[in-house]
C-alpha angles and dihedrals in degrees: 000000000000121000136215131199124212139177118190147182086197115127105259113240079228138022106248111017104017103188084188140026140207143237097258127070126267113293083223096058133328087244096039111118147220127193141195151107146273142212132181124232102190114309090342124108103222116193121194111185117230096241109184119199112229104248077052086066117041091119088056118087134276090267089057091041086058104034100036087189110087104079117200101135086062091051095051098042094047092053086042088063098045079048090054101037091032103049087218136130125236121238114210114211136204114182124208136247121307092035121135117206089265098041085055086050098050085053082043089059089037086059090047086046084059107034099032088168090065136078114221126222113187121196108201126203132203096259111147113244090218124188084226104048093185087059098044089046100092085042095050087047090053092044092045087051096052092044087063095089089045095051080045091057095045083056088046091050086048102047089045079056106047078044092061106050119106113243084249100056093047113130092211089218128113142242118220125179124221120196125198128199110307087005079087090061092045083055093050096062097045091045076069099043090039082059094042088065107033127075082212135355113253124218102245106143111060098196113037105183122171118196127199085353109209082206131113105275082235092063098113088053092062130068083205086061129028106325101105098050091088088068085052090063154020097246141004127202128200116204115185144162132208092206092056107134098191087055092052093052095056095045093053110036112028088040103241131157119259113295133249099226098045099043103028115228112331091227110027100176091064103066129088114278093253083072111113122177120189117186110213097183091116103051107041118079125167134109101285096012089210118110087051098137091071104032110029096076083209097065089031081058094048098044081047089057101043080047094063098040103258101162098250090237088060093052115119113241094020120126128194122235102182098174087069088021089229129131115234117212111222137200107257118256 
């Protein structure tokens, strides 16, 4: 029986041991958050709450000493030990915009399905999950702005935990992050908050990668956008597609620049070197091309393969394009 982790700002459909949650924050704060975990049984969706007792907690903050509810330090110690036993790496997730908290957990176990050697962590935000995504679009960009802090405290909790683990009980595995669609802007926003608190960023994740960014094509230029994630990681990886229809919704009618995850980085020879950019416009096809990291089986190989480690000049079907320094992803054979 496979299990997801999640962490959410998200309201609880009850006070103590929520098994659901809704589409506004949470009424104790908006970057006040809940963690668990999930199996399927069958087609059902089962949620278990993370509850910590408070001598379990005495290292947490004064918010999870007097709440004892929160449990973050479960979740983590019970990744740390798959890590350990398992010998696999944990993907954190963060969905787009018109998910419900479901709809992000069924990508969740779509994520596990691909990538079955890693765990999933999937940090769920209060979008909508409208059933008219245009109309929920400018709510979900105000509520992915104000979730920044609380995505930026779930990395905090992390890295104080990393922080805190002896050398020998070190997993040796990593953490990477993947963003989709307006899970980039969520990032962004925590990427300040995250600076605001800390003295310096760590380097706690070791692959970054955004897919399908609903982000401004110039947010690795500014330090109020995406210019410092590099500093967060070892790599980041930019997957994008021209054809992209819920880019180019964004971009028309609700006036925004062009988007990160339909043009690529507007200039691509002024960001670090980790920087990787892989242009996917060749190979997804489909009505709205947009949740191809988890259906088109060419994107899910070569994430498998930045996942792993693999160095992006050594990936099978990629082609180089060095006068706009992007990878293009190309049919086999």
């Amino acid at each position: 029986m496979r299990k997801i982790y999640f962490v959410t700002n998200r309201n609880p459909n009850q006070k103590l041991k929520p098994t659901g949650f809704g589409r506004t924050f949470n009424p104790d704060g908006m970057a006040c958050l809940r963690f668990g975990s999930a199996h399927k049984k069958g087609s059902k969706i089962i949620v278990k709450t993370a509850v910590e007792k408070l001598k379990e907690n005495a290292a947490g903050t004064a918010e999870d000493q007097q709440a004892g509810r929160y449990g973050s330090l479960q979740v983590f110690s019970e990744l740390q030990e798959s890590m350990r036993d398992d010998k696999c790496d944990t993907l954190v997730f963060v969905h787009g915009y018109n998910n419900s908290f479901r709809d992000g957990l069924r990508s969740g176990f779509k994520l596990a399905e691909n990538f079955a050697d890693m765990n999933i962590l999937v940090f769920s935000w209060p979008s909508d999950g409208s059933m008219s995504p245009w109309l929920s679009y400018a709510s979900d960009r105000h509520d992915a702005s104000a979730s920044g802090p609380a995505l930026a405290r779930g990395l905090l909790k992390l890295t104080d935990y990393l922080c805190d683990v002896s050398h020998k009980a070190d997993c040796g595995q990593r953490v990477h992050l993947l963003a989709h669609s307006m899970g980039a802007y969520v990032l962004r926003h925590s990427l300040q908050y995250y600076r605001g608190q800390s003295a310096r960023l760590l380097q706690v994740l070791d692959q970054i990668i955004l897919v399908a960014a609903d982000e401004d094509s110039d947010a690795f230029e500014h330090e109020h956008k995406l210019k410092s994630l590099p500093q967060l990681g070892n790599k980041v990886s930019v997957y994008f597609n021209r054809q992209d229809q819920a880019m180019a919704i964004s971009d028309l009618t609700k006036g925004n620049p062009e988007r990160l995850g339909k043009e690529g980085l507007q200039l691509p020879f002024k960001v670090p070197a980790k920087v990787c950019q892989i242009d996917c416009s060749r190979i997804v096809s489909g009505l709205v091309e947009h949740d191809y990291y988890r259906q088109n089986k060419q994107v899910i190989a070569d994430l498998q393969a930045v996942l792993s480690g693999e160095d992006a000049a050594e990936i099978e079907n990629r082609h180089y394009q060095p006068d706009q320094h992007r990878f293009i992803l190309k049919k086999p054979g």
